[in-house]
Structures are given as C-alpha cells and as structure tokens.
MIDOSE-1310 file (N, C-alpha, C; in nm, 2 decimals, decimal comma, always signed):
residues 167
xxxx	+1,34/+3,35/-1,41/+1,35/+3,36/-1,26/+1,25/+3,26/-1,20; +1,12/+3,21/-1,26/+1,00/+3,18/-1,18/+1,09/+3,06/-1,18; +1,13/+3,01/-1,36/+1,18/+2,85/-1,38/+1,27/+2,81/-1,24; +1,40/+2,92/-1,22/+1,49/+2,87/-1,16/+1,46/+2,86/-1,00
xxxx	+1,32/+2,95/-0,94/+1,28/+2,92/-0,80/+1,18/+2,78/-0,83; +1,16/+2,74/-0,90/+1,05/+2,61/-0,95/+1,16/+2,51/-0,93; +1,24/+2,53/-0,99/+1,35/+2,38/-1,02/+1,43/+2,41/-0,84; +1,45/+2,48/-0,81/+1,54/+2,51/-0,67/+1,44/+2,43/-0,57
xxxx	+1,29/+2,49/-0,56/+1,21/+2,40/-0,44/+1,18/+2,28/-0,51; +1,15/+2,20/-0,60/+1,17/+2,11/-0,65/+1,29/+2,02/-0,60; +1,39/+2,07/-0,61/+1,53/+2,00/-0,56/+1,53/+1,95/-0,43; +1,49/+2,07/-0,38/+1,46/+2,10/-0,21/+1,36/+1,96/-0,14
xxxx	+1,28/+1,97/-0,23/+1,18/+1,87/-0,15/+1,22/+1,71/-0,21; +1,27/+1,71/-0,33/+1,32/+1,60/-0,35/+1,43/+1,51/-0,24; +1,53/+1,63/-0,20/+1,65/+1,59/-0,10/+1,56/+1,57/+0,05; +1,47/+1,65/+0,06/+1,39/+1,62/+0,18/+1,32/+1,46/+0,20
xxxx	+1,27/+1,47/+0,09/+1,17/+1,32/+0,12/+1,31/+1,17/+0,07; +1,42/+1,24/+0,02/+1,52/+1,11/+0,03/+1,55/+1,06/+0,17; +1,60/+1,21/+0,24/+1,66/+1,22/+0,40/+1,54/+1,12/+0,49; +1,42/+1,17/+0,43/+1,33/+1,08/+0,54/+1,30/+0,96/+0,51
xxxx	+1,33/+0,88/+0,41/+1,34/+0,75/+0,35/+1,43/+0,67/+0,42; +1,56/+0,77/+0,44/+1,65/+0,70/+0,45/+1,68/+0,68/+0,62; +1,62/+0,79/+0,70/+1,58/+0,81/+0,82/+1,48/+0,71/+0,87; +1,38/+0,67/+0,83/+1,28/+0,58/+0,88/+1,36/+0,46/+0,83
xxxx	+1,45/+0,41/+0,70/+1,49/+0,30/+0,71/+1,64/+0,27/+0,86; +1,69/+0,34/+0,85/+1,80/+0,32/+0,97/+1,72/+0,31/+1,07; +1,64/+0,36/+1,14/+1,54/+0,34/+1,23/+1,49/+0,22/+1,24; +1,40/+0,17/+1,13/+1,36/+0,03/+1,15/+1,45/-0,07/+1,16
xxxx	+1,60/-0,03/+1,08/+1,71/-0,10/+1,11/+1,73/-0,14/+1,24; +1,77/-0,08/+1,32/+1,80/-0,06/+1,46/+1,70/-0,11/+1,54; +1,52/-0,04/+1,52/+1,45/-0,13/+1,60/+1,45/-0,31/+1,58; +1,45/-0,32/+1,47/+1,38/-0,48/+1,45/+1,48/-0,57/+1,52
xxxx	+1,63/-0,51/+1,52/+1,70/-0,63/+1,56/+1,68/-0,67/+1,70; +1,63/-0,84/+1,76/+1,64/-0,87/+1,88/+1,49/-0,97/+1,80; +1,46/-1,01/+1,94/+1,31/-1,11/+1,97/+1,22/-1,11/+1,99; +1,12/-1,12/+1,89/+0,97/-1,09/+1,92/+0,91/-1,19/+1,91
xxxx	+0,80/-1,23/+2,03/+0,71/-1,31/+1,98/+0,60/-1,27/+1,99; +0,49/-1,34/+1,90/+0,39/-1,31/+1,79/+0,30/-1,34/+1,97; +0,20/-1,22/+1,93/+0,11/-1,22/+2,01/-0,05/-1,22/+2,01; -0,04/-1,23/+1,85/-0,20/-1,21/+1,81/-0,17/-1,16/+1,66
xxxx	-0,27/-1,20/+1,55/-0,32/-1,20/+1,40/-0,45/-1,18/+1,36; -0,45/-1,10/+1,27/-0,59/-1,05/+1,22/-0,57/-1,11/+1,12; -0,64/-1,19/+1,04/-0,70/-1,24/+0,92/-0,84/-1,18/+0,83; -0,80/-1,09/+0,72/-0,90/-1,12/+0,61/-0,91/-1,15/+0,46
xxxx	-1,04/-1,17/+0,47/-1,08/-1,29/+0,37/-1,14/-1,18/+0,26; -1,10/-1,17/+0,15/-1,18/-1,06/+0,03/-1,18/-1,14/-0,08; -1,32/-1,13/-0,16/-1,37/-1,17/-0,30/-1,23/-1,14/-0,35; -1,17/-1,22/-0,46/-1,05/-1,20/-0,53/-1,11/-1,12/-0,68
xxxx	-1,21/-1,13/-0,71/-1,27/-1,05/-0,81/-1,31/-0,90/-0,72; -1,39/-0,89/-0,62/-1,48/-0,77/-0,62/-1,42/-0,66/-0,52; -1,28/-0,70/-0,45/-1,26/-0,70/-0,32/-1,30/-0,62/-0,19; -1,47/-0,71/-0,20/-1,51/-0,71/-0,10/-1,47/-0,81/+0,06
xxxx	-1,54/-0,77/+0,16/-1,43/-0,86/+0,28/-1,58/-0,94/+0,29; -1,51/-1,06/+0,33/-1,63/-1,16/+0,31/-1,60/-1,22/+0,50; -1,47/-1,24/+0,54/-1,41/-1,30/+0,68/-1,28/-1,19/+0,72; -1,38/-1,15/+0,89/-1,22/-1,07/+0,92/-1,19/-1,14/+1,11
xxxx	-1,12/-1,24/+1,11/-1,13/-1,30/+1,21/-1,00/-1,26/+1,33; -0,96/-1,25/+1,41/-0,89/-1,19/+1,54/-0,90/-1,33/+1,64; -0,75/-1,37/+1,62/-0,67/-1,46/+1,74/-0,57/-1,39/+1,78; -0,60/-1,43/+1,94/-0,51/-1,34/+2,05/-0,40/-1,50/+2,06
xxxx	-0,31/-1,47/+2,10/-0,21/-1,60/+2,15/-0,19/-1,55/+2,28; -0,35/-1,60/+2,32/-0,31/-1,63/+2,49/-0,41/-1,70/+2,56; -0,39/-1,81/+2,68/-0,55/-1,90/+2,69/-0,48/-2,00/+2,62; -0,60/-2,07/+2,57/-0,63/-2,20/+2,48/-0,53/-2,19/+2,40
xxxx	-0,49/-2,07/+2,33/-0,44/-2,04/+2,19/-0,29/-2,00/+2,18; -0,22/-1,98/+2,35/-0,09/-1,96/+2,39/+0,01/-2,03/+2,29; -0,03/-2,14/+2,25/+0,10/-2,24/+2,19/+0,06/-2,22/+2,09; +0,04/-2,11/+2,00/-0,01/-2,10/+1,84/+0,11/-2,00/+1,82
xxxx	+0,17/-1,93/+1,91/+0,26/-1,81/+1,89/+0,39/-1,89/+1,85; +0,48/-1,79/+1,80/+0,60/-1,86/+1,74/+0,73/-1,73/+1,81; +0,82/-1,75/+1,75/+0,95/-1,65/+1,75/+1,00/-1,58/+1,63; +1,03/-1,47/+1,60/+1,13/-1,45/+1,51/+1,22/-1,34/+1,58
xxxx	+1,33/-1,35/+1,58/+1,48/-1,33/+1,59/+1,51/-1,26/+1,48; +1,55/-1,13/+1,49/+1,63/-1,06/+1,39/+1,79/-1,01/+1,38; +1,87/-1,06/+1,37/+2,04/-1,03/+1,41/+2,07/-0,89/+1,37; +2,23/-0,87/+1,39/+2,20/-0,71/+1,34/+2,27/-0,69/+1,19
xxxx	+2,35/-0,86/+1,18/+2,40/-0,90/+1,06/+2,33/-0,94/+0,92; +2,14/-0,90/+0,94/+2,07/-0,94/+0,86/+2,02/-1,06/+0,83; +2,08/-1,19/+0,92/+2,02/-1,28/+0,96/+1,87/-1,31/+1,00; +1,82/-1,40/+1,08/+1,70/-1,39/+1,09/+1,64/-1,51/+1,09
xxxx	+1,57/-1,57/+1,20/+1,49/-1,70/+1,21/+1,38/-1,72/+1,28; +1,29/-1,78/+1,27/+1,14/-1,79/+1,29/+1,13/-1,99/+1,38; +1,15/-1,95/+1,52/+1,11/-2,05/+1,59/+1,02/-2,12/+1,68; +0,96/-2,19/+1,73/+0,83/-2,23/+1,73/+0,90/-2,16/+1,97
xxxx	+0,78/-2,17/+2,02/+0,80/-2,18/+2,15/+0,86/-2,29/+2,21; +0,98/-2,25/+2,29/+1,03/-2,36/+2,38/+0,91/-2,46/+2,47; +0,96/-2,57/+2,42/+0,83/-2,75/+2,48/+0,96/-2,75/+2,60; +0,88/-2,81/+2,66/+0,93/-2,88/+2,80/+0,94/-3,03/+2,73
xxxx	+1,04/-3,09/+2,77/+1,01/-3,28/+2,72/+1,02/-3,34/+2,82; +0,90/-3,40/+2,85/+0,88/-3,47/+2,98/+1,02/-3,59/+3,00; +1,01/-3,58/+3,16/+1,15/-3,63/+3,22/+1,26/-3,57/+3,21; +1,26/-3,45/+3,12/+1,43/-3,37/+3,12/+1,34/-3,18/+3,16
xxxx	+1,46/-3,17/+3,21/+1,44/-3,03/+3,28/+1,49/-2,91/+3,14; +1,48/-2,98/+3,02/+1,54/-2,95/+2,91/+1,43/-2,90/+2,80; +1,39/-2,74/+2,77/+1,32/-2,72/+2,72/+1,35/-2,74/+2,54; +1,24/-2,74/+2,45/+1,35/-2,79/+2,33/+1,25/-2,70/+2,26
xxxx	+1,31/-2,58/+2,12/+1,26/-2,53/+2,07/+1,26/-2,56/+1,90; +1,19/-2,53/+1,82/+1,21/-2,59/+1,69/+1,24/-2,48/+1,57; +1,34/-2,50/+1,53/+1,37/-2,31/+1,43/+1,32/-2,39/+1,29; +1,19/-2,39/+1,26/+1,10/-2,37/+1,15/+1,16/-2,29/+1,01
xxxx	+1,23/-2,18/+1,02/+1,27/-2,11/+0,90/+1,42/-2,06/+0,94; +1,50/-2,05/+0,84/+1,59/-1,95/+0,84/+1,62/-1,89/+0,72; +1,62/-1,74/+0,79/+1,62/-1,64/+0,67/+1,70/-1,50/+0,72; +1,74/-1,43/+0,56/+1,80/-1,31/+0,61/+1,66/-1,17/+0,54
xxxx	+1,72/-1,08/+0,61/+1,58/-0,99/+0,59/+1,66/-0,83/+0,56; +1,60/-0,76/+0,52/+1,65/-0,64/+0,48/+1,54/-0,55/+0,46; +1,53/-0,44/+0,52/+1,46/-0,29/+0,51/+1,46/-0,23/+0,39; +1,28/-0,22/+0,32/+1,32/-0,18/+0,20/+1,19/-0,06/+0,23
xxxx	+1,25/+0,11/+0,27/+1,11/+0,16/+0,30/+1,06/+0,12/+0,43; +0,94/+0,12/+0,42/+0,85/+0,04/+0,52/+0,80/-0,08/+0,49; +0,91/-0,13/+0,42/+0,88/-0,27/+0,41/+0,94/-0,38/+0,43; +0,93/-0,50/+0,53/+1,03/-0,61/+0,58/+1,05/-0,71/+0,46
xxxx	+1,20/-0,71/+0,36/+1,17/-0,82/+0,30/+1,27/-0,95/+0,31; +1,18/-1,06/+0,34/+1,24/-1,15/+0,44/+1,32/-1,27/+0,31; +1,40/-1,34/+0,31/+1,46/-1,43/+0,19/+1,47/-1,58/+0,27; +1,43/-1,66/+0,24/+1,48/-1,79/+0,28/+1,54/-1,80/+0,24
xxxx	+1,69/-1,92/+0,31/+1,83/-1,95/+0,26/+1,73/-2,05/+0,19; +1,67/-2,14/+0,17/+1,67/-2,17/+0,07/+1,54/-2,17/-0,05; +1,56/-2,04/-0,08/+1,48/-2,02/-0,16/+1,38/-1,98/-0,15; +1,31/-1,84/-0,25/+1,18/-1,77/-0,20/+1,24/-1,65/-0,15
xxxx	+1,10/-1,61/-0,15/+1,11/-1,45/-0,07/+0,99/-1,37/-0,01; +0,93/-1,28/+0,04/+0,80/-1,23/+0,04/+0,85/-1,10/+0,14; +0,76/-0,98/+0,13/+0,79/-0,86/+0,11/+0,67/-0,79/+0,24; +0,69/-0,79/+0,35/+0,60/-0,74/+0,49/+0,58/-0,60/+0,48
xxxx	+0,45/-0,54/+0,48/+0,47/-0,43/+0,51/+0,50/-0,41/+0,66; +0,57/-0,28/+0,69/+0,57/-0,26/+0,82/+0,44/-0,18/+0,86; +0,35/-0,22/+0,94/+0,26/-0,16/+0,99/+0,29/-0,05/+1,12; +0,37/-0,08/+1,20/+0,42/+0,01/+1,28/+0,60/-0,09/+1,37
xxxx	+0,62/+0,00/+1,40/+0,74/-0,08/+1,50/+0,80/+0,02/+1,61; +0,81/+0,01/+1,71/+0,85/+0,04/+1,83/+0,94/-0,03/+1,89; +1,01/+0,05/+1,99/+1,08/-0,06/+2,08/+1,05/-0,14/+2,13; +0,93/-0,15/+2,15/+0,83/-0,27/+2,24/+0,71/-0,38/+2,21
xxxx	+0,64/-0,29/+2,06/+0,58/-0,34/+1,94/+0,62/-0,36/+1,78; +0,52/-0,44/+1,71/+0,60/-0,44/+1,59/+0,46/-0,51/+1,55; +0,41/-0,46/+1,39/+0,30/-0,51/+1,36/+0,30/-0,51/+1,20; +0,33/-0,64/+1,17/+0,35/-0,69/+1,03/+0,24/-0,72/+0,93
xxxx	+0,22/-0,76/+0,81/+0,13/-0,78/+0,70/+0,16/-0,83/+0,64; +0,11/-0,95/+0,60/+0,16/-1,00/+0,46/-0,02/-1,05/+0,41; +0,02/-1,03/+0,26/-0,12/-1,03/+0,16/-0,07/-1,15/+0,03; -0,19/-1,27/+0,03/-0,17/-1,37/-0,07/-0,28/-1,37/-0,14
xxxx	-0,27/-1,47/-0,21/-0,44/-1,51/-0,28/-0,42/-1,64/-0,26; -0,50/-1,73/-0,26/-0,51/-1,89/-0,23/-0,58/-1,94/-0,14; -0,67/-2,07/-0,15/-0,74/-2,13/-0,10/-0,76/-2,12/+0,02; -0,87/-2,15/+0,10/-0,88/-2,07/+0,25/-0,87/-2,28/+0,30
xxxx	-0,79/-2,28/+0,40/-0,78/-2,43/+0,53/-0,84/-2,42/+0,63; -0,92/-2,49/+0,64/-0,97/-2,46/+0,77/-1,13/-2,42/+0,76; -1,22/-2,42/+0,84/-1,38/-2,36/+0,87/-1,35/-2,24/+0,87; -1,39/-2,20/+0,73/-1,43/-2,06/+0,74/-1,56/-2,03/+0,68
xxxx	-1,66/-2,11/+0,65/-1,76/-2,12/+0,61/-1,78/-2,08/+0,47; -1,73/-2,06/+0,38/-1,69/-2,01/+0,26/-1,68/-2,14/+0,14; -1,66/-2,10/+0,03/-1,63/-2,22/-0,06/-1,49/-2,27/-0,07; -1,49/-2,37/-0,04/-1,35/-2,42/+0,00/-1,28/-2,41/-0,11
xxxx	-1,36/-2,42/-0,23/-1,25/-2,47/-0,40/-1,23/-2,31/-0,44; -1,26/-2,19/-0,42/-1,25/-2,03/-0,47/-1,14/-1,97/-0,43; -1,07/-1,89/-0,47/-0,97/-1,86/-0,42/-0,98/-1,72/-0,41; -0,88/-1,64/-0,30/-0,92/-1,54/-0,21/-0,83/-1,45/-0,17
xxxx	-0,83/-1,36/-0,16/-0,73/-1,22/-0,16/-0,74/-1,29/+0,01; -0,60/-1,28/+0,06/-0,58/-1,31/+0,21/-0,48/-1,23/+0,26; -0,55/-1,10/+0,41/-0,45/-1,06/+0,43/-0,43/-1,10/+0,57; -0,33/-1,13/+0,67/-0,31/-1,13/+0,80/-0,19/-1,07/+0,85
xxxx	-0,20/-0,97/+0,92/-0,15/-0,88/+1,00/-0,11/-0,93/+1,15; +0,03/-0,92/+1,19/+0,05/-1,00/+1,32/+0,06/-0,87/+1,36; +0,11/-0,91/+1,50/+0,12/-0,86/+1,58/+0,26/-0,92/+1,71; +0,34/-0,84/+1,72/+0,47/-0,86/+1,81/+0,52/-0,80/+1,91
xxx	+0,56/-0,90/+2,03/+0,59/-0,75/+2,12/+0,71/-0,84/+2,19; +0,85/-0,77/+2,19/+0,95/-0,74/+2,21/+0,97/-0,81/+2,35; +1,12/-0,96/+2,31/+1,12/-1,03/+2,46/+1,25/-0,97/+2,49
C-alpha cells in the first residue's frame, strides 16, 4: 500500500512540474515575439581558474552611450534578427538601419536559443521577461578588448546580462 501511494505522488508531481515547463515555455513563446531594444548590460569579468569576480562593470544606453543600443526582432514564425539603430544620412530624410544578424530562435525552458542562418548557435538564459522587459545572459570565456585593466593575454569567464524593453 505505502509502495503504491509512493509511486501515485511521485506520478503526481512529475505531471505537475512537466505542466509548468510547458507553461512557462508557451509564455515566453508569446512574450518574446515583437521589438526590443537593448537598454543597458552588465558585464563580469571572473578568474577562469578560481571564479572569483575580478570586473563587474554597468553601461546604461543613454547620453554619450545612446548609439551603443542595437534591435532584436523576434517573429512569431521563429525568425529573428538583430539590427543596429536607425542613422539618419545626411541630405535624405531617409533613415538607414543595418541588420547585423539573422537568426531563428526557439524556447528551450528558460532558455533563449538563438541559431544563425549561417552557422553557430548560443543558448540565453532568460533572466526575466515581461510584456514590457526582457533581461538576457549569455556567458563565454576569452580574452578581455578593451581597458579593463587586467592582463590582456589571460583568458576569462565573461558574463553580460542585457537588458530590454519592449518598442
């Protein structure tokens, strides 16, 4: 008797935490599709041996830093592209924008994983997403560009976390 109430809640909780798998993925389904642009990135920098945080640095894209923000567009066909902000070109009343990537993406869990048509792949967690926000992650290891005061030749656990909000 104990076995068969053991294996019964067992079953129970199994079908439960599928339902909510499958629940948060149709959800994020539905939210992501449309236009976000990036509004700000957190960057950190961790010993790749100890991982300790060595650099945790915070750009807002606004001010000085407005034209660092980009686009990504998600369709509802699984498409998906990443373009730079519409430039004005002097003399034409014609703004021109530049699509940097195209890719299709698919909900795996809480996780965005995005495919370039040509070639490659990489795996976002979803940090949160709303109708209005959306706050992504991706984590590498490789050489740090740029002044970060660090040893330029070491290589480095790197995470940066964007930040999106719904045009």
């Amino acid at each position: 008797m104990k076995k068969t109430y053991l294996l019964l809640c067992l079953a129970i909780l199994a079908v439960a935490s599928c339902k909510k798998d499958d629940s948060t993925k149709i959800e994020y389904t539905k939210l992501i599709v449309g236009s976000w642009k990036s509004t700000g990135k957190n960057t950190k920098v961790y010993d790749l041996n100890t991982d300790e945080l060595l650099k945790d640095s915070t750009i807002n894209f606004t001010g000085k830093n407005a034209g660092s923000s980009w686009f990504e567009i998600y369709n509802t066909d699984g498409s998906s592209y990443v373009t730079t902000l519409p430039i004005a070109q002097q003399g034409t009343l014609v703004a021109r924008a530049d699509t940097t990537s195209f890719l299709t993406y698919a909900i795996l869990g809480n996780n965005l994983l995005l495919k370039q048509t040509n070639g490659g792949s990489t795996t976002k967690p979803i940090l949160a997403l709303s109708n209005t926000t959306m706050d992504l992650q991706s984590t590498s290891s490789g050489v740090l560009t740029g002044n970060w005061g660090l040893d330029a030749n070491a290589t480095y656990k790197i995470t940066v976390s964007t930040h999106y909000t719904r045009q």
